[in-house]
C-alpha positions as CSV (number, residue, x, y, z in Angstrom):
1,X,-23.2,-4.7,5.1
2,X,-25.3,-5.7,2.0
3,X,-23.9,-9.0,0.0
4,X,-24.0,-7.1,-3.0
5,X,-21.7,-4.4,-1.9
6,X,-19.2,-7.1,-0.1
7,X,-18.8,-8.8,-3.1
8,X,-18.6,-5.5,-5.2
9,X,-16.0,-4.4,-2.6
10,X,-14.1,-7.8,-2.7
11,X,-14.1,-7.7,-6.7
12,X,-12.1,-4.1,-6.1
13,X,-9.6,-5.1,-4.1
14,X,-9.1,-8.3,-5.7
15,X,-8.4,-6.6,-9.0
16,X,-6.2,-3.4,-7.9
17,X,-4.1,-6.1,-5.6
18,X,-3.4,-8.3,-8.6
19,X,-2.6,-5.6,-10.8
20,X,-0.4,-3.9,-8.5
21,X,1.3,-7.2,-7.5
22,X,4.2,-6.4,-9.7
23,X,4.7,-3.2,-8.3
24,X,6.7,-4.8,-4.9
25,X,9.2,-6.1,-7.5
26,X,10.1,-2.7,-9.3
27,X,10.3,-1.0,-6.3
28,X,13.6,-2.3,-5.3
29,X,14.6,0.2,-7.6
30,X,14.5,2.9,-5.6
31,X,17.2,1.8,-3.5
32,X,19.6,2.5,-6.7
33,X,21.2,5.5,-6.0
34,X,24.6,5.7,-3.6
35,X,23.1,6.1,-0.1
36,X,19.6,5.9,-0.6
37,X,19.3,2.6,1.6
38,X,20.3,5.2,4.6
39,X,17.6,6.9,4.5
40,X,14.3,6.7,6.0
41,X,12.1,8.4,3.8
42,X,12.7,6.0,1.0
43,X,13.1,2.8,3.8
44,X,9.2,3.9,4.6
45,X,8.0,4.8,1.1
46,X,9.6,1.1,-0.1
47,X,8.2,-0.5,2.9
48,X,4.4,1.2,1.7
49,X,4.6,0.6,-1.4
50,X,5.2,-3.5,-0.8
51,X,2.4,-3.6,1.4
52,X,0.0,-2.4,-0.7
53,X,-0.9,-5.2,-2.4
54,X,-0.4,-8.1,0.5
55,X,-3.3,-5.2,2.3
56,X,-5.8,-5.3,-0.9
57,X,-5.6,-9.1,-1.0
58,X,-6.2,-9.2,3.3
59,X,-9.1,-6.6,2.8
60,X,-10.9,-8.8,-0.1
61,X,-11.0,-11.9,2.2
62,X,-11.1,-9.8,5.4
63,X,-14.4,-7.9,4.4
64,X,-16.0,-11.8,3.7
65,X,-15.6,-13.7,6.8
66,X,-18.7,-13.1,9.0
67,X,-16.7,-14.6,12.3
68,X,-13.9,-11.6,12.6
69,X,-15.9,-8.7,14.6
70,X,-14.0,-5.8,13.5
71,X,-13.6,-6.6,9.7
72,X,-15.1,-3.3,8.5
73,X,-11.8,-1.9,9.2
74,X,-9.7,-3.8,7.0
75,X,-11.6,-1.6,4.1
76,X,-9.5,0.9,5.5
77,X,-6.2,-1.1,5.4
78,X,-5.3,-0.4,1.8
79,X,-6.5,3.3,1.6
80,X,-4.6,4.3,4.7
81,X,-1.5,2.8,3.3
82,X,-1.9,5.2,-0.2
83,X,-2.4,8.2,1.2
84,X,0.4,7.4,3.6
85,X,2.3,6.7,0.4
86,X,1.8,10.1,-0.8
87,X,2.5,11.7,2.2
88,X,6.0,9.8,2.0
89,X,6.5,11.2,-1.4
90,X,5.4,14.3,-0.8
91,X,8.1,14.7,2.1
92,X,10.9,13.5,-0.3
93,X,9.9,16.1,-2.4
94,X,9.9,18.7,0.4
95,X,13.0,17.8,2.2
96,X,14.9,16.1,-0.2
97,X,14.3,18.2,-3.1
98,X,12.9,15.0,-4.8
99,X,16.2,13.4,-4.7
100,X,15.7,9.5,-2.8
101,X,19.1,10.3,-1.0
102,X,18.6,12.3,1.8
C-alpha cells in the first residue's frame, strides 16, 4: 500500500471517528421507551452504533503499523460495522414496524 493512500486513508478515519465520537453518547437514547432494553434488535443496533467510532480510530492506527501482517483488514472494520448497522435498522423496520420495542 502506497504512503500516500495510508495516510489519505488514515486522515478519513481519523476525521469520521472524531466526528462521530458523540454519537455513543446519544445513543443511550434509544433505550427510552418501556421495554426496549428487552429486545435484541435495539441491544445489537446500540451495541453497533458504539463501536463505530472505537473501529474508525483502530483502523487509522491499524492501517499504519508496518509490524501487524493482516492490517489491510482493519479497513474493513468500520465499513462492516455500518452496513451491519443498517441491516439492524432495516429489521426494526421490518419486524417491529419501526417501533424500538419489539
Amino acid at each position: 500500500m502506497s504512503r500516500y493512500l495510508r495516510i489519505t486513508l488514515t486522515a478519513i478515519y481519523g476525521v469520521i471517528g472524531l466526528l462521530t465520537l458523540p454519537v455513543p453518547f446519544l445513543s443511550f437514547m434509544l433505550f427510552d421507551a418501556p421495554g426496549s432494553t428487552t429486545s435484541i434488535l435495539t441491544i445489537l443496533l446500540f451495541i453497533f452504533v458504539a463501536l463505530f467510532p472505537i473501529l474508525c480510530s483502530v483502523s487509522a492506527i491499524a492501517i499504519n503499523l508496518k509490524d501487524l501482517p493482516f492490517r489491510k483488514a482493519f479497513l474493513g472494520l468500520p465499513i462492516v460495522d455500518a452496513v451491519l448497522a443498517l441491516f439492524i435498522l432495516l429489521a426494526i423496520d421490518a419486524f417491529c414496524g419501526g417501533s424500538l420495542v419489539c
